[in-house]
C-alpha positions, -999 to +999 in steps of 0.1 A: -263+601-509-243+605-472-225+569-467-212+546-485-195+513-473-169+499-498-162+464-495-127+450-509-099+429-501-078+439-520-060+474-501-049+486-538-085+488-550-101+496-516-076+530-518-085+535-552-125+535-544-121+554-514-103+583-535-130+581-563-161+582-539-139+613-521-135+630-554-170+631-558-174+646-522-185+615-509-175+618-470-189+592-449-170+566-463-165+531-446-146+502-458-144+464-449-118+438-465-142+407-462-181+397-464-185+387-428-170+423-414-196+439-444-226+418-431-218+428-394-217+467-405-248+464-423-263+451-390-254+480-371-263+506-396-278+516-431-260+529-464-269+548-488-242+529-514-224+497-514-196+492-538-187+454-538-151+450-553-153+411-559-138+385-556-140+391-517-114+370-495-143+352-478-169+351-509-168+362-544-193+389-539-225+383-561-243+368-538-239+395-511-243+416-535-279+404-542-287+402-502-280+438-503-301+453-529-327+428-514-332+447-481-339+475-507-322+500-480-286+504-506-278+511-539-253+486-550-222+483-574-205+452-581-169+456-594-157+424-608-132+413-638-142+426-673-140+391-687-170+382-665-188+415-658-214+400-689-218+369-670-224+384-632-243+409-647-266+388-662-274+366-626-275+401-605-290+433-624-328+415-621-322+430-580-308+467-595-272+459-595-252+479-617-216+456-625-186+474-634-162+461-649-122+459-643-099+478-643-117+508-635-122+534-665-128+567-638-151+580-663-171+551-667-171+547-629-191+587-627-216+576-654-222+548-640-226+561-600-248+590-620-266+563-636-271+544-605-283+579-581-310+586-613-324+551-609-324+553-575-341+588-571-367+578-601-377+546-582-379+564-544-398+589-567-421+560-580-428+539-544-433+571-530-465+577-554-474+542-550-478+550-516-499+577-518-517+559-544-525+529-520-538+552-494-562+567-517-572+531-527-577+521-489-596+552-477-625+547-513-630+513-502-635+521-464-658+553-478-675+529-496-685+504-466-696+534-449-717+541-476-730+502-476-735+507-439-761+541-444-778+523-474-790+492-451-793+513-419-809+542-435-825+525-467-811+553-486-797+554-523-759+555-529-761+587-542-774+599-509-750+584-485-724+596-510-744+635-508-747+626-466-706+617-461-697+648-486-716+671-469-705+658-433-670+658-444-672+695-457-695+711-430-670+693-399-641+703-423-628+668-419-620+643-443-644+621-462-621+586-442-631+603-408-668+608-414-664+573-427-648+565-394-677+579-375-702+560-395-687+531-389-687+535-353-723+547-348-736+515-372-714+490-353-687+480-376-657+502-362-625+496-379-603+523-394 
């Protein structure tokens, strides 16, 4: 994690995160006392980390809070009242939010910023598969027209145009989508 923009209005707490997120050899550190100076940060760059101590001067936080983790770009943390850290946590930790309640327990804060970085790896970790997992889906099913497409042009069996765009794909040393490609071409139906 590289930045990390904390938002508080009060200058007691905004000192106090600033020396926590330090302490844990945090460097690119950014504060804003209000939700409209956040929101015009956020516009101009990215963070990694967003630590929300609410009520905000403008706002009480929650809601920004929830825009945030929407753009799925930051991890957030909402710092909020220990009488209510239940009750916001309740409406905000459906978008990934951790809540921490007040006053800050220094210890707690850690776990909970370790917490937060393993949720945050695991689930980069996850859409990155997904990914990977989605291109394998996209290339079978454009394989697969191609192999529709040497059937009715050919008036060959599927295991043959499956043999034919193997074989292609090995003896080119290309890839099975780029045979597919060609295919698709040479039969009319081009799109890759």
């Amino acid at each position: 994690m590289d930045s990390v923009l904390i938002i508080s209005s009060s200058e007691k707490g905004k000192e106090l995160l600033v020396e926590l997120m330090k302490f844990q050899s945090y460097n690119k550190i950014i504060t804003a006392d209000n939700g409209n100076e956040a929101r015009r940060l956020l516009i101009e760059r990215d963070f990694d980390l967003c630590i929300i101590n609410a009520p905000l001067r403008d706002e009480f936080g929650d809601e920004f809070a929830i825009n945030i983790a929407s753009r799925e770009i930051s991890q957030v943390m909402l710092i909020v009242k220990s009488e209510m850290a239940d009750e916001v946590s309740e409406k905000v930790e459906e978008f990934g939010i951790f809540v921490v309640p007040k006053p800050i327990n220094r210890q707690f804060f850690w776990s909970a910023l370790k917490l937060m970085n393993a949720a945050h790896n695991r689930l980069m970790s996850l859409q990155s598969k997904n990914v990977q997992l989605q291109k394998k889906i996209d290339d079978i099913k454009f394989i697969d027209r191609a192999k529709c497409l040497l059937i009715q042009s050919l008036k060959i069996t599927e295991e043959e145009a499956h043999r034919a765009i193997e074989k292609r794909a090995m003896d080119m040393r290309i890839t099975k989508r780029e045979v597919a490609a060609e295919i698709m071409r040479k039969y009319g139906k081009a799109d890759s």
